[in-house]
N, C-alpha and C positions, 0 to 999 in steps of 0.2 A: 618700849624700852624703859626699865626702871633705873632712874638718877635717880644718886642722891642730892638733894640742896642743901642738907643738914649745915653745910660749909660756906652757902653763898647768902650774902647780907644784902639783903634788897632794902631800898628806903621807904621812907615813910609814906613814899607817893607809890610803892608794892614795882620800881626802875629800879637798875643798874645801869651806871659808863659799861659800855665794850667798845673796847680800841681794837680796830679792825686793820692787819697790818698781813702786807703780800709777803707769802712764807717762803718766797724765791730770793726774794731782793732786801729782806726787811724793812722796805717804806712803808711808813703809817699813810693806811688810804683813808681810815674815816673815824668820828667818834659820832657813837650812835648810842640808845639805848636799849634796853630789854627789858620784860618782865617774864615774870617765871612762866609763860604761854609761851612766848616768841623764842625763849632759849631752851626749851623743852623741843620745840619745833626745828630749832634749828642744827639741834641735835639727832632730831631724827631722820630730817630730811637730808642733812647735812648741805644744808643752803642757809644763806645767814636771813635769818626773819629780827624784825627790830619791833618796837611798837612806839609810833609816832607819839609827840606831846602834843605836836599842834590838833590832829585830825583823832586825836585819841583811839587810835586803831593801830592793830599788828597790818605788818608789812614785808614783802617778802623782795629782797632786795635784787633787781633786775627784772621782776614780774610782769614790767610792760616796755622797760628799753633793753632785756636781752641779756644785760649786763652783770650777769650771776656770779656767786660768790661759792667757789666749794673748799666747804670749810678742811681743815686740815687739822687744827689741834684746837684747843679752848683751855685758856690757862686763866685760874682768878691769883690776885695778889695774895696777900700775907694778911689782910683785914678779911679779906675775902668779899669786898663790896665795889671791887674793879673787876674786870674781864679782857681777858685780851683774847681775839679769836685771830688767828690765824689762816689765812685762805689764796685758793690761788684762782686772782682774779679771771673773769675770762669778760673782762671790758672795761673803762676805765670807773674808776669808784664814786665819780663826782657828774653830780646834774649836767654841772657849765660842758665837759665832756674832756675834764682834766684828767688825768691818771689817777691821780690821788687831789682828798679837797683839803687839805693845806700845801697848794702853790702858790701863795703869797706871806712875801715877806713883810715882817714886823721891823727885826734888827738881828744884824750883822755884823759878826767880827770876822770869824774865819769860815771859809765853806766848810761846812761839811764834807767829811771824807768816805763816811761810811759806804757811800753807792757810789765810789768812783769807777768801780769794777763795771756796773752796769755803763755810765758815760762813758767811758774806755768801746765797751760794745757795741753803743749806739754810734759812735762818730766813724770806727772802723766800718759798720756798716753804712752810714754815710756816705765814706771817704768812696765806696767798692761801687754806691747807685749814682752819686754824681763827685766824680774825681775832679779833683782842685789841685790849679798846677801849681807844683812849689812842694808839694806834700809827700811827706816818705809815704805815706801809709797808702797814699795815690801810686807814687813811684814803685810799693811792692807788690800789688796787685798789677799793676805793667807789666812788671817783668814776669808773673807767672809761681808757679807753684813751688818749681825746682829752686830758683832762689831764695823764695821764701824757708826754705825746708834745710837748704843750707845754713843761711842766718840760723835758724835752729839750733843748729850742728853747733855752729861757733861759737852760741851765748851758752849752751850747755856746761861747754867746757871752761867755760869762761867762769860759772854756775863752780865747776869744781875747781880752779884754782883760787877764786875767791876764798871756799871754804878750807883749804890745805893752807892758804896762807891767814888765815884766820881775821882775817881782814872785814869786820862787819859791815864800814860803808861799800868798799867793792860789792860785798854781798847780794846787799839790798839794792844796788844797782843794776847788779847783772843778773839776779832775780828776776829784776824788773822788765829787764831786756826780754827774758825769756818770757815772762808771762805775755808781754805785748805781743810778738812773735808769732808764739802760740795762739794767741787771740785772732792773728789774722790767720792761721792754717785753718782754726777750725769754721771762722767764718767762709773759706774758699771751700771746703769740705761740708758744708752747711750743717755744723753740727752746734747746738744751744749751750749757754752757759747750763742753764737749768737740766739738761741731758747730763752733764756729768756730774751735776749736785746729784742727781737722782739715782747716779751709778754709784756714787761713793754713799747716798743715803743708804743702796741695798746692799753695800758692802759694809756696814756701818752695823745693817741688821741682821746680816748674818753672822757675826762675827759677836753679835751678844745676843744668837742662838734665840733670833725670835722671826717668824719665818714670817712673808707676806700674803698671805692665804686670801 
């Protein structure tokens, strides 16, 4: 496969950073580097290869814990001497056997909100493998589908009175309702966040007429 590099600025050591971040969730899983071998490679295989500083050798990431990376996009900055590869992990990104290797904190003011959607999915799923008394999310999976699917019904509506009364905190309230809701149908329905990113990604591509061949 012939790339161009004409546009990518390697250093004086012939490395680039590539910030390596899950194209599901947007969390940053790793910063790694690459030379113009490993990212040629990783292009073609479409598996991230890096090349080590300490062992001074290309490396192929998950090649002996399983833990592979298939690449998804590869974007460099506006210098064009960053990379950001995009991928969808298929194990966690970190040695220790973290998800991502910055799970330690430095400092903190406010959390981060950007992956609440994924928290929200993880505790509903939780809530569904060991129920905790006290807990709505316990007490809707109790009751079963039908009321679940109800609640639906209600916040929908609730969804459009907000909007006729033009009331933006109701909004985003009973928005919120609904998305939560929804979160537990599609978990009792065992259907993925990532399944409907994927449906609305191919509705996304077809609709600017570029097919998935």
């Amino acid at each position: 496969m012939d790339v161009n590099m004409e546009q990518i600025s390697f250093g004086d050591d012939g490395l680039i950073p590539a910030i390596v971040q899950d194209s599901s969730t947007g969390r940053v899983l790793t910063l790694a580097y690459m030379n113009e071998t490993s990212l040629l490679k990783t292009i073609q295989t479409q598996e991230t290869w890096f090349f080590s500083r300490k062992r001074q050798q290309l490396w192929n990431k998950g090649e002996t814990s399983g833990n592979k990376q298939s690449v998804k996009q590869i974007t460099y900055d506006c210098d064009g001497d960053a990379l950001l590869i995009q991928v969808q992990p298929l194990g966690p990104a970190c040695h220790t056997g973290n998800e991502s290797c910055f799970y330690q904190k430095l400092y903190e003011t406010d959390a981060a909100t950007f992956d609440m959607l994924e928290q929200l999915v993880n505790t509903i799923k939780q809530r569904r493998q060991e129920p905790v008394e006290g807990s709505y999310t316990t007490y809707l999976f109790n009751e079963g589908i039908d009321k679940v699917l109800k609640k639906v019904g209600e916040e929908a509506s609730e969804v459009i009175i907000g909007a006729k009364n033009s009331d933006t905190k109701e909004l985003i309230w009973e928005i919120s309702d609904l998305i939560y809701h929804t979160l537990i149908v599609m978990e009792m329905q065992n259907v993925s966040v990532n399944e409907i990113r994927d449906e609305l990604f191919k509705r996304h591509m077809q609709k600017e007429g570029i097919r998935d061949e």
